[in-house]
C-alpha positions as CSV (number, residue, x, y, z in Angstrom):
1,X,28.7,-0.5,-1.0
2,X,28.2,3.2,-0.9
3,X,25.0,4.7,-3.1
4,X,26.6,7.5,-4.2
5,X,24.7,11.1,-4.5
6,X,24.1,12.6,-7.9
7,X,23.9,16.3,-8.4
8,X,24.8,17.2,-11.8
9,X,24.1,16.0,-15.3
10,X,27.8,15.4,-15.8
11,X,27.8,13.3,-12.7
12,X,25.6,11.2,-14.2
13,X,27.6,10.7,-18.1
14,X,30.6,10.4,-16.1
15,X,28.9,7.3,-14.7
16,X,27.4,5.9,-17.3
17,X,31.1,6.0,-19.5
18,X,32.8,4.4,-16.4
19,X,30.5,1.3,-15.4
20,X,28.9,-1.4,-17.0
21,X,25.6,-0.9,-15.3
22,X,23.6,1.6,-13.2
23,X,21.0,1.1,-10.9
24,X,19.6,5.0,-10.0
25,X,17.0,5.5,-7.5
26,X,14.8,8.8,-8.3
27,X,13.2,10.4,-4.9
28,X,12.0,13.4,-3.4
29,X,12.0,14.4,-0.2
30,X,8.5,14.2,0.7
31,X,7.9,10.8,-0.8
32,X,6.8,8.7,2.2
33,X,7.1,5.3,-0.3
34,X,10.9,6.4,-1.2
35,X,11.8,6.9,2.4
36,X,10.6,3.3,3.1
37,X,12.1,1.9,0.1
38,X,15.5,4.4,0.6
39,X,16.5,1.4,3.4
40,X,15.9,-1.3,1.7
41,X,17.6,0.2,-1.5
42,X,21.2,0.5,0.2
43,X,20.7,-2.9,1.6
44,X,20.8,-4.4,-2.0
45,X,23.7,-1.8,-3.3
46,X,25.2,-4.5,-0.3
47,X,24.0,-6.9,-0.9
48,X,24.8,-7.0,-4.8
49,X,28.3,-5.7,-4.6
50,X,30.0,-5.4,-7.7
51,X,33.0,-3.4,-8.6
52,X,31.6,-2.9,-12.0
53,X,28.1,-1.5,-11.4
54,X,27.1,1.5,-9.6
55,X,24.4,2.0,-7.1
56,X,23.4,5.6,-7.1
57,X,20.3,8.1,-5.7
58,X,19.4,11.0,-7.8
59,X,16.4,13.8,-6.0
60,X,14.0,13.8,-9.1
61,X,13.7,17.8,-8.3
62,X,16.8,18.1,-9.8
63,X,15.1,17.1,-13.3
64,X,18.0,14.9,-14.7
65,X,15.6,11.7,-15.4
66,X,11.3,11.7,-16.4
67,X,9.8,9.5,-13.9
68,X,6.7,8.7,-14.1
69,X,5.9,8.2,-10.5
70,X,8.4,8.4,-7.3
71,X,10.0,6.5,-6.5
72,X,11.4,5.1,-10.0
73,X,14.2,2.6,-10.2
74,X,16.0,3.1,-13.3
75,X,18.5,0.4,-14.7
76,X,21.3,1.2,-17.1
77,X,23.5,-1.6,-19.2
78,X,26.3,-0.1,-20.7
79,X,25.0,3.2,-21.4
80,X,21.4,2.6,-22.3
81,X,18.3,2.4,-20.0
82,X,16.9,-1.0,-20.3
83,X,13.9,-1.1,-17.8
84,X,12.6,0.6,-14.9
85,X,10.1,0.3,-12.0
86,X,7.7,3.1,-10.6
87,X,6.7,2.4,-7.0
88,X,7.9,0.4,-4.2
89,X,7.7,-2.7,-6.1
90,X,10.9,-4.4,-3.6
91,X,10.4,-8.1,-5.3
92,X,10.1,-6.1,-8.7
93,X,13.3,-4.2,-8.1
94,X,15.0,-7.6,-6.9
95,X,13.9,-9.4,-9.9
96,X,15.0,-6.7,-12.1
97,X,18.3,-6.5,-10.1
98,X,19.1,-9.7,-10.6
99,X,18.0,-9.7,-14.6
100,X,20.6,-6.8,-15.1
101,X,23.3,-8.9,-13.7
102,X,22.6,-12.3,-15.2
103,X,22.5,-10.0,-18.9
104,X,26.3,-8.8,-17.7
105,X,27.0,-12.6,-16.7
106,X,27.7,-11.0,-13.2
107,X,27.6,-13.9,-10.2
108,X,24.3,-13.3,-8.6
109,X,25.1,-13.5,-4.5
110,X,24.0,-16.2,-2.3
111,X,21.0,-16.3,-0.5
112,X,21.7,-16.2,3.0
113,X,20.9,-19.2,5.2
114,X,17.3,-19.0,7.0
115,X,17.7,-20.2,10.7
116,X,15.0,-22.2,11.0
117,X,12.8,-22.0,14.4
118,X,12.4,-24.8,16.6
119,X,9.2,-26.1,17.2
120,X,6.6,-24.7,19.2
121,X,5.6,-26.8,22.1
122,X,2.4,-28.4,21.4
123,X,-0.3,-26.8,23.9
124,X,-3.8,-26.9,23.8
125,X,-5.3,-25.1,21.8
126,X,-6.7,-21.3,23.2
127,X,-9.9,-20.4,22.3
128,X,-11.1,-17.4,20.1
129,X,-11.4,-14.3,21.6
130,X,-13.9,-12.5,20.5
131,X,-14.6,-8.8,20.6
132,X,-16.5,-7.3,23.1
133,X,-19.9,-6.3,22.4
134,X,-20.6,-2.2,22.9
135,X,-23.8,-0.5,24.1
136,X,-26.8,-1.3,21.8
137,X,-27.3,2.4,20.4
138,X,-24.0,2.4,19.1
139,X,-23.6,2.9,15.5
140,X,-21.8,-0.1,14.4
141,X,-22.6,-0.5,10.8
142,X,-20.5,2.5,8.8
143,X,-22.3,5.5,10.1
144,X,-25.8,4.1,9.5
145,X,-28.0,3.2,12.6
146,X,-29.7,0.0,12.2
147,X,-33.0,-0.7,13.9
148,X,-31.3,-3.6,15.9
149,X,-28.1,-1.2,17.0
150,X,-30.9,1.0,18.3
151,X,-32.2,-1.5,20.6
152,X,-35.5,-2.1,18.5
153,X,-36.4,-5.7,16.7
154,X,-35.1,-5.8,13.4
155,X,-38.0,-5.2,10.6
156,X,-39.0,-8.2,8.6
157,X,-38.3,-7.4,5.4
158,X,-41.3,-8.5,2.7
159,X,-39.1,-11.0,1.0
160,X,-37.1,-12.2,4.0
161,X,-33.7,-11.8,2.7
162,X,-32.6,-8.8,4.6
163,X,-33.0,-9.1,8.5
164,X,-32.2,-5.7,8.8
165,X,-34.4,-4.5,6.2
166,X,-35.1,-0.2,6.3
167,X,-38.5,-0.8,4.5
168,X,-41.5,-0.5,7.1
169,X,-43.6,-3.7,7.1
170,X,-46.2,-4.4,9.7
171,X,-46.6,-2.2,13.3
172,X,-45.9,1.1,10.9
173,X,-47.6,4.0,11.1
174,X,-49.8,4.9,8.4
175,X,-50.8,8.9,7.8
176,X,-54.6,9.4,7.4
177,X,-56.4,12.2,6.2
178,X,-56.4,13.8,10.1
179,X,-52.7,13.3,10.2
180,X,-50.5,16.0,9.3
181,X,-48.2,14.7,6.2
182,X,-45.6,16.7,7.0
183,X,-44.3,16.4,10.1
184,X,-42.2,19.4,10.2
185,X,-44.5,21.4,9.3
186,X,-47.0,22.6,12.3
187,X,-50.7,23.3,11.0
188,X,-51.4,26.9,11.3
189,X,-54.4,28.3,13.2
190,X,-58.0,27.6,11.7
């Protein structure tokens, strides 16, 4: 079945007073969601074939319909919008596809027959492969060197539950009164 291309507002009536149902698509160009979905869409206008319902696409910059979202399915039963979907909901849009023609007592179509694959031969099983381990100064935990990336022991933290504690524990430094507290600031001439 052909998803037809509406334009006009009168397109759209015309539509509604001729079929028993309407199933509109809203998009936009840009929408990367409604080009995904745009696919999928014409493949249930085929799937669900019915001389009496209409499978149509509408460019939500023409301003015919308010969605809330892109892209919005809109269903229409006998002149009057009964539900819709916002998003790329496809088992939404299915279930709702199929509500609309069990309300119009329409013959849902058969599911087609899943080949099912033989059996895989049974082989031994593979071991896991594991990821290979980089240099030790790379960064490896979200943009935050840890002392153990850096090639340094991790620091015991005081309460032992993080290994990679950031708190200093024992073999810190300690500033004394000789030491400068600052360290970007040089001590001037005495």
């Amino acid at each position: 079945m052909v998803v037809l291309e509406i334009q006009t507002a009168v397109e759209f009536n015309n539509l509604l007073r001729t079929y028993d149902a309407i199933i509109l698509q809203c998009f936009a160009d840009w929408c990367q969601p409604c080009k995904i979905l745009s696919p999928k869409f014409e493949q249930l206008a085929n799937d669900y074939n019915n001389p009496r319902v209409v499978w149509a696409r509408e460019d939500n910059e023409l301003g015919l319909h308010q969605c809330d979202g892109l892209p919005t399915i809109m269903y229409f039963i006998r002149g009057k919008k009964v539900d819709q979907t916002v998003g790329a909901d496809f088992p939404d849009i299915v279930s709702k596809v199929q509500k609309v023609y069990s309300t119009l007592g329409f013959a849902l179509p058969s599911q087609p027959q899943r080949t099912q694959q033989p059996p895989r031969p049974q082989s031994q099983p593979q071991p896991m492969q594991t990821q290979p381990q980089g240099p030790k100064n790379k960064i490896s935990s979200g943009g935050y060197a840890r002392y153990s990336d850096l090639g340094k022991p991790p620091v015991q933290d005081p309460y032992g539950a993080n290994q990679n504690s950031y708190l200093p524990q024992k073999n810190s430094v300690r500033l004394t009164s000789q030491q400068n507290p600052n360290p970007w600031r040089q001590p001037g001439p005495s």
